[in-house]
MIGU-763935 format. One record per residue (C-alpha): residue number from 1; x, y, z negated. Coordinates in Angstrom, 2 decimals, m for minus. Last residue first. Example, Ala and Ser with C-alpha at 12.3 -4.5 7.8 and 13.67 -1.06 7.14 Angstrom:
REM MIGU-763935
margu = 2 | u = 13.67 | v = m1.06 | w = m7.14
margu = 1 | u = 12.30 | v = m4.50 | w = m7.80
REM end
This chain:
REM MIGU-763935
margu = 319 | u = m8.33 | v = 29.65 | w = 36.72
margu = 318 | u = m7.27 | v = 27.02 | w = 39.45
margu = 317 | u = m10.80 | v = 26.25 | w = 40.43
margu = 316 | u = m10.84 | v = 22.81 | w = 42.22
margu = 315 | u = m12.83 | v = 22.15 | w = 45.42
margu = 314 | u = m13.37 | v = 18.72 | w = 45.98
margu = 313 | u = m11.40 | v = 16.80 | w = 48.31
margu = 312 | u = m13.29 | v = 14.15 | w = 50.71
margu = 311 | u = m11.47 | v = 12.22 | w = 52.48
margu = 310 | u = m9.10 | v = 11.76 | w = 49.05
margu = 309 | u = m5.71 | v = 11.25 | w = 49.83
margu = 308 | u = m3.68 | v = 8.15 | w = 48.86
margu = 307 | u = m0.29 | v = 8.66 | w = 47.39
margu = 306 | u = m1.16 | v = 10.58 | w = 44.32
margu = 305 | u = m3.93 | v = 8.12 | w = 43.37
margu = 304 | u = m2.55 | v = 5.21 | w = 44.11
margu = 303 | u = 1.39 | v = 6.07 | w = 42.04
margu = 302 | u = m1.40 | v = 6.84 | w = 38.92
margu = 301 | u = m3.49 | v = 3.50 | w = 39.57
margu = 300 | u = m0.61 | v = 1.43 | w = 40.40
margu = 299 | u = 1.61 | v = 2.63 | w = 37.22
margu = 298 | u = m1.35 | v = 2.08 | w = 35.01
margu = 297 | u = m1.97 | v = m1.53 | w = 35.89
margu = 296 | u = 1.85 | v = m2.00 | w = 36.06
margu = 295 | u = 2.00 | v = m0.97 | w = 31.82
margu = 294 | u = m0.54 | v = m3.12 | w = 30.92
margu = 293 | u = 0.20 | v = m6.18 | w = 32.91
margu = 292 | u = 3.50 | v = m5.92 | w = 32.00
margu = 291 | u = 2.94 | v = m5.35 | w = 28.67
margu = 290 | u = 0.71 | v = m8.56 | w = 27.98
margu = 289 | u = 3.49 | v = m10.52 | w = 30.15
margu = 288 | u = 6.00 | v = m9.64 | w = 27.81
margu = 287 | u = 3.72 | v = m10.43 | w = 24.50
margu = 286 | u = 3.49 | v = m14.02 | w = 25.99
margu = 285 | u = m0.02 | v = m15.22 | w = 26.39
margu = 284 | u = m0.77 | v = m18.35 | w = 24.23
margu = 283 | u = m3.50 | v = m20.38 | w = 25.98
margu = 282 | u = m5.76 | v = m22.52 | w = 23.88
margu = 281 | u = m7.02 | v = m20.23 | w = 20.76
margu = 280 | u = m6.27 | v = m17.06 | w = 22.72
margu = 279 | u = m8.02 | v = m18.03 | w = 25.46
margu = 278 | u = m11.31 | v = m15.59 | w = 25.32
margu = 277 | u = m9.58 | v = m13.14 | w = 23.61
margu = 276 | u = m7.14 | v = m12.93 | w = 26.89
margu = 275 | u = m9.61 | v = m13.06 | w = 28.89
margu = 274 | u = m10.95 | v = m9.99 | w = 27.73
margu = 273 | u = m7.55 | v = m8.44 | w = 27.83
margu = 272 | u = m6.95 | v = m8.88 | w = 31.36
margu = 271 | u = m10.59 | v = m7.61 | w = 31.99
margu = 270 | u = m10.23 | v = m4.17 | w = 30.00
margu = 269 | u = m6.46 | v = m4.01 | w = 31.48
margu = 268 | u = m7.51 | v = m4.47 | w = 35.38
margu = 267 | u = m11.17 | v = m2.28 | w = 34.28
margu = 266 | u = m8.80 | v = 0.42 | w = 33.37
margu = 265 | u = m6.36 | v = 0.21 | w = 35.67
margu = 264 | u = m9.68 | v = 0.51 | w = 38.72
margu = 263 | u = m10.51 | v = 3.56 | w = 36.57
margu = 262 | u = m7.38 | v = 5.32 | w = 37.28
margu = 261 | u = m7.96 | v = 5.11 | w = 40.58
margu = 260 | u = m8.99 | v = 9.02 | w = 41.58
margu = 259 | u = m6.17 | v = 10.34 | w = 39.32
margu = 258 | u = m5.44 | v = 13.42 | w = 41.14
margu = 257 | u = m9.33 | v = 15.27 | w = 40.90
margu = 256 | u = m8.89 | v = 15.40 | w = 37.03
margu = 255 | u = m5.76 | v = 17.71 | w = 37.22
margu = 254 | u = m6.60 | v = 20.26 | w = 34.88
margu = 253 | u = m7.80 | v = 17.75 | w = 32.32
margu = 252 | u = m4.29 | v = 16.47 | w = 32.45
margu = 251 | u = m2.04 | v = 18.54 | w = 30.53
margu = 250 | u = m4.52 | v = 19.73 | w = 27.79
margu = 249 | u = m6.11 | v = 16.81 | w = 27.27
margu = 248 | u = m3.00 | v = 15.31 | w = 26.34
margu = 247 | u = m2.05 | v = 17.74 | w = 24.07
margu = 246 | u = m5.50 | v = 16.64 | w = 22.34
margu = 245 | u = m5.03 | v = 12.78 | w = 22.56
margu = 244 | u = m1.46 | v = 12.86 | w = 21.31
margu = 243 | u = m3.34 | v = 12.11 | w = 17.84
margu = 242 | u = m5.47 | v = 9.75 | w = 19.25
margu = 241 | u = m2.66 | v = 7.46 | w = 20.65
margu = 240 | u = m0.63 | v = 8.03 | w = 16.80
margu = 239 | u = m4.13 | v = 6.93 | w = 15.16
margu = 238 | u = m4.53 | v = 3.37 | w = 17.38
margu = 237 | u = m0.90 | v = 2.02 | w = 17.38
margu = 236 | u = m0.42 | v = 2.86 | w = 13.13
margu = 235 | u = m4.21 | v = 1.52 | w = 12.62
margu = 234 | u = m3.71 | v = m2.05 | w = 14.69
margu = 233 | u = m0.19 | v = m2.21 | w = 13.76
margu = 232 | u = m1.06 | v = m1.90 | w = 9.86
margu = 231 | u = m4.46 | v = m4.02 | w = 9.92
margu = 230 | u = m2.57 | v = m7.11 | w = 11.94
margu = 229 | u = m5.06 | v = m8.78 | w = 13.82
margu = 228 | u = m3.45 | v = m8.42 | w = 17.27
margu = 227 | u = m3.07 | v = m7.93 | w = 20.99
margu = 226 | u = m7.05 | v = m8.47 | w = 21.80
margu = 225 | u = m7.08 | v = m6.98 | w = 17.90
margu = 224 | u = m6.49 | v = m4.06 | w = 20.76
margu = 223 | u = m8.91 | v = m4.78 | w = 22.66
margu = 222 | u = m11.61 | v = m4.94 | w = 20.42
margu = 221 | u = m10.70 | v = m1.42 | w = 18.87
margu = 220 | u = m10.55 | v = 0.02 | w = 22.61
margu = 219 | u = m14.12 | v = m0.70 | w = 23.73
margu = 218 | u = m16.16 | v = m0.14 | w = 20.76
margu = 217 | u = m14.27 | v = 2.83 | w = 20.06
margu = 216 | u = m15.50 | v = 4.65 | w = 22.93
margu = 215 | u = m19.08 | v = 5.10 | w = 21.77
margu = 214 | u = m17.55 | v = 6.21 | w = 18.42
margu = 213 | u = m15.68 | v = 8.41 | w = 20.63
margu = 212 | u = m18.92 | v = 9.85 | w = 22.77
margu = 211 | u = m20.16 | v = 10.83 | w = 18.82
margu = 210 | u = m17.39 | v = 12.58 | w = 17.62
margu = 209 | u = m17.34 | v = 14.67 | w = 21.03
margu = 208 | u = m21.17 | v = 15.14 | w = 20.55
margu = 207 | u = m20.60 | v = 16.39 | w = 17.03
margu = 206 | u = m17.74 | v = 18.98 | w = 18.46
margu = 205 | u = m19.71 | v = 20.26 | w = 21.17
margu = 204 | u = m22.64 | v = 21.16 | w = 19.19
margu = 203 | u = m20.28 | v = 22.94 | w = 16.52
margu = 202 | u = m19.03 | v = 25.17 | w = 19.08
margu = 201 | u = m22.15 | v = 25.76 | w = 21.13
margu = 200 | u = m23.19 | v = 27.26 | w = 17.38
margu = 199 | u = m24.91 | v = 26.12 | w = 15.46
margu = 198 | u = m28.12 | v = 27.74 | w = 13.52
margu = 197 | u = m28.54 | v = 29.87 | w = 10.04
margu = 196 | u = m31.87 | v = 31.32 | w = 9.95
margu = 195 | u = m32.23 | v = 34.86 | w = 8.69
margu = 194 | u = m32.78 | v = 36.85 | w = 12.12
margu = 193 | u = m29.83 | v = 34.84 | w = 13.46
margu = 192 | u = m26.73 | v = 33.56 | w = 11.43
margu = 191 | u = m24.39 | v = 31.81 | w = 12.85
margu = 190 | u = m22.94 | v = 27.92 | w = 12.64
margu = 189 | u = m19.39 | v = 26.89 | w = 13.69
margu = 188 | u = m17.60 | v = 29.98 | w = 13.87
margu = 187 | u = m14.46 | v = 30.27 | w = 16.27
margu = 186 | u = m15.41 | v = 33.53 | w = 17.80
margu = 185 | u = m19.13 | v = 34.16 | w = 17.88
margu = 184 | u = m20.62 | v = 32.38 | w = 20.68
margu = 183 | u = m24.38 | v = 32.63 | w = 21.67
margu = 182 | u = m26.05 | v = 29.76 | w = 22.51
margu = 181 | u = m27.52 | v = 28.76 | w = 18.88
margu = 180 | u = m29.53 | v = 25.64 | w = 17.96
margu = 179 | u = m31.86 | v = 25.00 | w = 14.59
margu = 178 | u = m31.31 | v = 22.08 | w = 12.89
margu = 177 | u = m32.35 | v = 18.58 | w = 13.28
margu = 176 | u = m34.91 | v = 18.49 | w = 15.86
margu = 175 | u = m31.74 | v = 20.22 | w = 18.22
margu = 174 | u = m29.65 | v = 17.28 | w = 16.82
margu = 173 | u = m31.46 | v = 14.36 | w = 18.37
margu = 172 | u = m31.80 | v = 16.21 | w = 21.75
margu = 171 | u = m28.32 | v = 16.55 | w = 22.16
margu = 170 | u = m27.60 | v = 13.27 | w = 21.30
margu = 169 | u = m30.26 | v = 11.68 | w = 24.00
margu = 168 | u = m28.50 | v = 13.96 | w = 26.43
margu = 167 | u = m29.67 | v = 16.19 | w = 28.48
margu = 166 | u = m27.43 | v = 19.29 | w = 27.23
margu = 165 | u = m24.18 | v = 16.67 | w = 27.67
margu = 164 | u = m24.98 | v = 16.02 | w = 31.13
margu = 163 | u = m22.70 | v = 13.21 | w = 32.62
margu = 162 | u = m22.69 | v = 13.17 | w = 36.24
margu = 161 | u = m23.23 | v = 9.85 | w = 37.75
margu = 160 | u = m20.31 | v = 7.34 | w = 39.36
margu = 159 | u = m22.51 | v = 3.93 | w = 40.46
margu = 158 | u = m21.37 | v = 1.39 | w = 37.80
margu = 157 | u = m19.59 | v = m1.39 | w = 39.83
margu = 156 | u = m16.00 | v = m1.63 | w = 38.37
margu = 155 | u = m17.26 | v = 0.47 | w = 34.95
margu = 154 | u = m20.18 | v = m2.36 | w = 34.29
margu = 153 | u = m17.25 | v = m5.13 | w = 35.24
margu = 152 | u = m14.72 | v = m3.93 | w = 32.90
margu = 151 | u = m17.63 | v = m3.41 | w = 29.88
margu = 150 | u = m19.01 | v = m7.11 | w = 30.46
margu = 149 | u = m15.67 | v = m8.43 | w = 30.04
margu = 148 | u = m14.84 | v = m6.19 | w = 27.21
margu = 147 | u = m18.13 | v = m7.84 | w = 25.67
margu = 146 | u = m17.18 | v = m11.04 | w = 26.36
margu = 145 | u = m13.68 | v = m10.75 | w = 24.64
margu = 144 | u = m15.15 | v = m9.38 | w = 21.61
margu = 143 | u = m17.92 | v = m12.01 | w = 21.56
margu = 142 | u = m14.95 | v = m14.78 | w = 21.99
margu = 141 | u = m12.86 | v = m12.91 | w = 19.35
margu = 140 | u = m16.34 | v = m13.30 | w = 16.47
margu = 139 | u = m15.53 | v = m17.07 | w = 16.99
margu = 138 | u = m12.85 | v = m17.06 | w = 14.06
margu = 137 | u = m15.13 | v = m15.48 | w = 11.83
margu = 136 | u = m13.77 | v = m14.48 | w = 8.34
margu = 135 | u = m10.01 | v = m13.40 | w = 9.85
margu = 134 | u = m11.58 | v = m11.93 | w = 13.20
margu = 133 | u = m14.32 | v = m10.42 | w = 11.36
margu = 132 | u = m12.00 | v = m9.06 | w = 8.84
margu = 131 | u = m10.15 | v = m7.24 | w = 11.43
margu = 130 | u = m13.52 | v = m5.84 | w = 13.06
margu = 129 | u = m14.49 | v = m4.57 | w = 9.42
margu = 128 | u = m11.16 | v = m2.08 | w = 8.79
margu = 127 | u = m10.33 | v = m1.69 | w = 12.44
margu = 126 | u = m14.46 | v = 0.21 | w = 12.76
margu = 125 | u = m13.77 | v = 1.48 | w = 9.30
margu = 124 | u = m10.20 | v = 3.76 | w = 10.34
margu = 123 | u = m11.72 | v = 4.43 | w = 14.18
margu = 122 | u = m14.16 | v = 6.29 | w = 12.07
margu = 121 | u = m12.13 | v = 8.07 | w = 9.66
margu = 120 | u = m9.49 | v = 8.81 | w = 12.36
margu = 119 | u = m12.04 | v = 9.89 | w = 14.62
margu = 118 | u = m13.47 | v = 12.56 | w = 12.35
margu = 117 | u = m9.83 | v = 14.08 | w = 11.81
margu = 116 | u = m9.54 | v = 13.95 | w = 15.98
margu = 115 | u = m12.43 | v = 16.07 | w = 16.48
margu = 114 | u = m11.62 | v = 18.72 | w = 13.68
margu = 113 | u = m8.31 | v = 19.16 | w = 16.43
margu = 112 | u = m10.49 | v = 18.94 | w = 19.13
margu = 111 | u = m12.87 | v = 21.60 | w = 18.17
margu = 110 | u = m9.81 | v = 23.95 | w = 17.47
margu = 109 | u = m7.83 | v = 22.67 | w = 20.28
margu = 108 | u = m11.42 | v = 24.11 | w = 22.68
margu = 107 | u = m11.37 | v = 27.84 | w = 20.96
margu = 106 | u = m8.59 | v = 29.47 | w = 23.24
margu = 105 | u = m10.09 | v = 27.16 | w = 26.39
margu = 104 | u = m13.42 | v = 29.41 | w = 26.23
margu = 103 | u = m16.64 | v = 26.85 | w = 25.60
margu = 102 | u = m18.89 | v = 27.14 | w = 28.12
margu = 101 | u = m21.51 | v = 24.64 | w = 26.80
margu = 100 | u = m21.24 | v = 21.80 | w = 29.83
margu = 99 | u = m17.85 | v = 22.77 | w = 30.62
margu = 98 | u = m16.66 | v = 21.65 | w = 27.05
margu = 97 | u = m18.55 | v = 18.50 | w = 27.28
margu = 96 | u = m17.38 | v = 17.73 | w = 30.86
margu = 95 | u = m13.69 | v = 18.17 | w = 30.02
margu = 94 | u = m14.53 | v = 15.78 | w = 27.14
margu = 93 | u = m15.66 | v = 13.53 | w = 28.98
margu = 92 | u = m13.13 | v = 13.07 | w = 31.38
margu = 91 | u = m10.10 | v = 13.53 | w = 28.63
margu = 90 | u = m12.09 | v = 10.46 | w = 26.70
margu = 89 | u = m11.53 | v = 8.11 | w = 29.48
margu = 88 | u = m7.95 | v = 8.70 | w = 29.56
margu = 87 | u = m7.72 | v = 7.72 | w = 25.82
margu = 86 | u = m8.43 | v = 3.30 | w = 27.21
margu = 85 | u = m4.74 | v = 4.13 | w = 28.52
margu = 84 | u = m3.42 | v = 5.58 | w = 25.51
margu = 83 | u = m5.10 | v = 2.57 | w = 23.47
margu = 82 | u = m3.73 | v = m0.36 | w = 25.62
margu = 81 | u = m0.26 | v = 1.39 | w = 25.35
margu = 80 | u = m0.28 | v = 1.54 | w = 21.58
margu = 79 | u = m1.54 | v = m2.19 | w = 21.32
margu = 78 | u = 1.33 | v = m3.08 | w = 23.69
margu = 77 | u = 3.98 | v = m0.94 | w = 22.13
margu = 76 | u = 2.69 | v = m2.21 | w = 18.58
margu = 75 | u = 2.87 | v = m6.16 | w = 19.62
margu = 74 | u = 5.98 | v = m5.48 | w = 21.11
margu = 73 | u = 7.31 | v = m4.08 | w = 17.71
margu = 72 | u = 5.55 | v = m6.98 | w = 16.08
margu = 71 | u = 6.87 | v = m9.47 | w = 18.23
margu = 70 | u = 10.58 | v = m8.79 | w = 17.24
margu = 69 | u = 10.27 | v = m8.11 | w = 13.63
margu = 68 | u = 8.40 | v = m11.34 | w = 13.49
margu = 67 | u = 4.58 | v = m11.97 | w = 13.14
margu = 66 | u = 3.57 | v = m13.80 | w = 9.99
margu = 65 | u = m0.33 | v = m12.99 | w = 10.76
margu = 64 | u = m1.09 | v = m11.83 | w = 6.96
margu = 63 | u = 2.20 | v = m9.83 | w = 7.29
margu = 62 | u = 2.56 | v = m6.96 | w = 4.26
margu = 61 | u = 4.45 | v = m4.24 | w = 4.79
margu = 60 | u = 8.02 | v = m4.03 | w = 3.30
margu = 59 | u = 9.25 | v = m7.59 | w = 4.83
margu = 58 | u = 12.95 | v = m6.12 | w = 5.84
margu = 57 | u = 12.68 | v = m7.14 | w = 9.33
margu = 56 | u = 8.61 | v = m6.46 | w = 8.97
margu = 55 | u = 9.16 | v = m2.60 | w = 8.44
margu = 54 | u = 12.25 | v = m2.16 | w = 10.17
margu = 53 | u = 10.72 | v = m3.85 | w = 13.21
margu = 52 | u = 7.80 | v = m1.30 | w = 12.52
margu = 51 | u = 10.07 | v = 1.72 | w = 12.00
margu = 50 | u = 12.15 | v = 0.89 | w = 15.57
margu = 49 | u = 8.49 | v = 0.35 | w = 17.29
margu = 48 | u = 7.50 | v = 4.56 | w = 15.27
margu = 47 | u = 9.91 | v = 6.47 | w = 17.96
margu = 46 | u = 7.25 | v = 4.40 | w = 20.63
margu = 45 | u = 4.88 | v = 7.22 | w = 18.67
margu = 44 | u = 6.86 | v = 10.01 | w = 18.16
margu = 43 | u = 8.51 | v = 10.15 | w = 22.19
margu = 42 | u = 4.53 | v = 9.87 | w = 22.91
margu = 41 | u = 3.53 | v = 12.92 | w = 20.86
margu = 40 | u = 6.07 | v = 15.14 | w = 21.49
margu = 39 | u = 6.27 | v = 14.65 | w = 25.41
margu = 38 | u = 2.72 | v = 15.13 | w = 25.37
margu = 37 | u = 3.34 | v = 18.29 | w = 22.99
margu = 36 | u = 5.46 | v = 19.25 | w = 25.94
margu = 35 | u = 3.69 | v = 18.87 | w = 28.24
margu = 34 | u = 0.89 | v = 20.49 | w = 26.27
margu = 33 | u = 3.02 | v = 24.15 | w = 26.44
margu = 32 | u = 4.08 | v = 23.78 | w = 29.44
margu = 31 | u = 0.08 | v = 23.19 | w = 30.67
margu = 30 | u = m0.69 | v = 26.25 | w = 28.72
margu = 29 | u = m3.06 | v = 25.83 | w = 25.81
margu = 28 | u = m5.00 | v = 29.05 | w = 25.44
margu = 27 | u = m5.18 | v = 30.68 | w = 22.33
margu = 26 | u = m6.29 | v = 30.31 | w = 18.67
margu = 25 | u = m4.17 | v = 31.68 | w = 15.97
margu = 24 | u = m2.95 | v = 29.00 | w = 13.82
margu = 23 | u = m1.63 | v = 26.51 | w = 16.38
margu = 22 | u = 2.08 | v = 26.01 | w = 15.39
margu = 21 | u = 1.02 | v = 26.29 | w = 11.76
margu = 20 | u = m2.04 | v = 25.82 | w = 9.87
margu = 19 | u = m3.26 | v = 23.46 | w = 12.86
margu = 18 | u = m0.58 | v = 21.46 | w = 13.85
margu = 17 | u = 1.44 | v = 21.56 | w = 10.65
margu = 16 | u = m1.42 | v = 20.28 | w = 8.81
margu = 15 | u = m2.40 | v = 17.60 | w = 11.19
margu = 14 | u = 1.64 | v = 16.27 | w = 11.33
margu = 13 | u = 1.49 | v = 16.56 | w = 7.18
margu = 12 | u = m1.99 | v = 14.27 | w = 7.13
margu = 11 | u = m0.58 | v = 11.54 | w = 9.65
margu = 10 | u = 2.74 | v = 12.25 | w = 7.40
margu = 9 | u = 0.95 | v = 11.35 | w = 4.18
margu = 8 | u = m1.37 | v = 8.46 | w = 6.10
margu = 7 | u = 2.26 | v = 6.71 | w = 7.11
margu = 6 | u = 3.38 | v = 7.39 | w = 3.25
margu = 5 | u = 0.48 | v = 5.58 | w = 1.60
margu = 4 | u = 0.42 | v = 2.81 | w = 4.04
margu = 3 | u = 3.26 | v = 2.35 | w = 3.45
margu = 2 | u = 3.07 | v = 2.03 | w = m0.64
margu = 1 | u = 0.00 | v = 0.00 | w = 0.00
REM end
């Protein structure tokens, strides 16, 4: 408990910093300025595969699944990989969320940022129970396998709609709940108008944000117990790929149109690791191969989608 203590004190630290310090004043996030964060963020987190083969070399974390320093490092590489890619989902609808309710790009790391603590308590419970599924209920892997089955083939033949946060089911839920504001007034969450207090766009956005990553949680927690049922790995891999979530949003929101076949590496991983759950009691897939797969499914989809032009190129504001 010990590490866990000290990896949640620095999770809590980084947040601080980020917020109370380097992004105290609101203002626009440049696309230097989250390239580098990116850069940050992702040079922080495969930084952490030397502390986990540290970790389990020296036996200073517990290891219900008696993983080696070796396998646990790829293990947490994998997993960490697997949840950065299943991210790039998120960045589309959260574009589309802030579009939807206009909100100005010097408020939108503030909304993230209170976005991200709410995910880490949520993401936090969903590991805690689906890890003790897997260790009560040894079938509960073949549902979780299934189900990202079902999920890679519903996003491989889903027609493409638009996703319209203001006709939402969500949306609707919270306007019977409390009164709804359109005005802005700087980074408040809730106003005041003619003696009724009422949210702001800001505050809208951020609960339906929360909400669309609860939605995506169901897909990226299974796989990654996919990889492994080790709690620490599982939470350490999963928090530092929502953390660089935000800087991330930042660099490639703006170029949205570019990664046309990013989806098709999705549904490759989603499906790999569904079968993979599905074996895993008869077929022992090496760690190797796991990141292979992984990391080529991404590669294709990025190198597709800058080699192969769109017929049909949509018109991008550059503002």
């Amino acid at each position: 408990m010990v590490v866990w203590g000290i990896f949640i004190g620095f999770i809590i630290l980084f947040l601080a910093l980020d917020l109370g310090v380097f992004n105290r004043t609101p203002h626009v996030i440049k696309t230097k300025e989250a390239a580098i964060w990116t850069t940050v963020w992702v040079t922080l987190a495969l930084g952490f595969s030397g502390v986990i083969y540290w970790l389990f070399k020296e036996g200073l974390v517990e290891n219900p699944t008696n993983l080696t320093p070796d396998v646990a490092t790829l293990k947490y590489i994998t997993g960490y990989l697997i949840e950065l890619s299943l991210s790039i989902d998120n960045v589309f609808v959260i574009a589309v969320i802030f579009s939807s309710f206009a909100i100005p790009q010097k408020y939108q790391h503030e909304v993230l940022f209170y976005g991200i603590l709410g995910a880490i308590v949520f993401r936090a419970l969903m590991i805690f129970f689906g890890v003790a599924l897997i260790n009560k209920f040894d079938w509960i892997i073949y549902v979780f396998g299934a189900f990202l089955l079902f999920t890679a083939f519903r996003m491989l033949t889903h027609k493409e709609t638009e996703f319209n946060p203001k006709k939402s089911k969500m949306f609707r839920f919270m306007k019977k709940l409390f009164p709804v504001s359109y005005r802005m007034d700087g980074d408040k969450f809730f106003i005041k108008r003619m003696g009724i207090r009422a949210a702001t766009p800001l505050f809208v956005a951020l609960i339906i944000i929360e909400l669309t990553d609860i939605l995506f949680a169901l897909d990226s927690i299974p796989a990654i117990l996919a990889i492994t049922a080790d709690p620490f790995i599982v939470f350490s891999s999963n928090i530092l790929a929502i953390l660089g979530l935000r800087s991330m949003y930042f660099l490639i929101s703006r170029m949205l149109t570019k990664f046309r076949f990013i989806n098709y590496s999705l549904v490759v991983i989603l499906a790999f690791v569904g079968v993979k759950m599905i074996l895993s009691h008869n077929v022992e897939i090496p760690e190797w191969l796991s990141l292979g797969v992984i990391g080529l499914s991404l590669a294709a989809g990025i190198v597709a989608s800058m080699v192969i032009s769109d017929p049909n190129p949509p018109v991008v504001n550059e503002d």
